[in-house]
N, C-alpha and C positions, 0 to 999 in steps of 0.2 A: 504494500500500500504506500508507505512512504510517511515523511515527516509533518505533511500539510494534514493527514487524517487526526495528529496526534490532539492537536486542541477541539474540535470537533466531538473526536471519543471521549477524551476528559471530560467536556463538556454533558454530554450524552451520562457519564455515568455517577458523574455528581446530580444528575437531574434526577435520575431512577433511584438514586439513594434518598436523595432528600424526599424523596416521594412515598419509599416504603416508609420514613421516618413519621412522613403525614397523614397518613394512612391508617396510621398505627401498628403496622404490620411487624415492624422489628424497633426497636431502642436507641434514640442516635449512636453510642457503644458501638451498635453490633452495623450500623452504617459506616461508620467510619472503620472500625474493622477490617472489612468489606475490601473496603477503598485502597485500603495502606496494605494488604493481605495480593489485593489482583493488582496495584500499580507493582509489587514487587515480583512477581512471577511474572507479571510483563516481560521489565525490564532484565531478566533471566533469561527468558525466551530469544526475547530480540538480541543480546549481548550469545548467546549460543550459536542463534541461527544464522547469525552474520558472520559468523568462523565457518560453519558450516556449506553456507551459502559461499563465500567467497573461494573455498578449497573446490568445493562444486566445478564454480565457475570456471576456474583457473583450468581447471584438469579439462571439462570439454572444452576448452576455448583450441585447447589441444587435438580435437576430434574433429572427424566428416560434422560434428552437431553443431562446431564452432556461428554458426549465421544464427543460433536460436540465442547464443551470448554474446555478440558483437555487435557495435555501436552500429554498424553502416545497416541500409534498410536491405529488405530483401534484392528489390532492385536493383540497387547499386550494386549488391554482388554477385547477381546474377551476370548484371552487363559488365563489369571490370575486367574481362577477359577476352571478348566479344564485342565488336565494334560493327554493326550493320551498315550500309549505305553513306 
């Protein structure tokens, strides 16, 4: 997704918390909980999968697969070899 989703989702889940808070469904406690419990398994995830991801990358960029991780568009490398008319 990227960096521009991150205030958005914040946004989005401070909304849903302070809502079960209003509700009365859960204890602010157990909203805030919540909050400080999934920003940290987040930022877990994202700090793994970006090692993960980027060893990914690295290795096909090495492959026949390299056009599905490479900046240029299909196009372009399609035609970089091949000159018509």
């Amino acid at each position: 997704m990227g960096a521009r989703w991150a205030v958005p989702a914040g946004a989005l889940a401070v909304l849903l918390a302070f809502a079960r808070v209003y509700t009365g469904v859960h204890y602010p406690s157990d909203a805030v909980g919540g909050l400080l419990i999934g920003a940290a398994i987040g930022a877990v995830v994202v700090v793994l999968l970006h090692r993960v991801m980027y060893r990914l990358t690295r290795y096909v960029a090495g492959t026949p697969l390299r056009v599905a991780v490479s900046a240029d568009s299909p196009d372009a490398a399609r035609s970089a070899g091949t000159r018509s008319g």
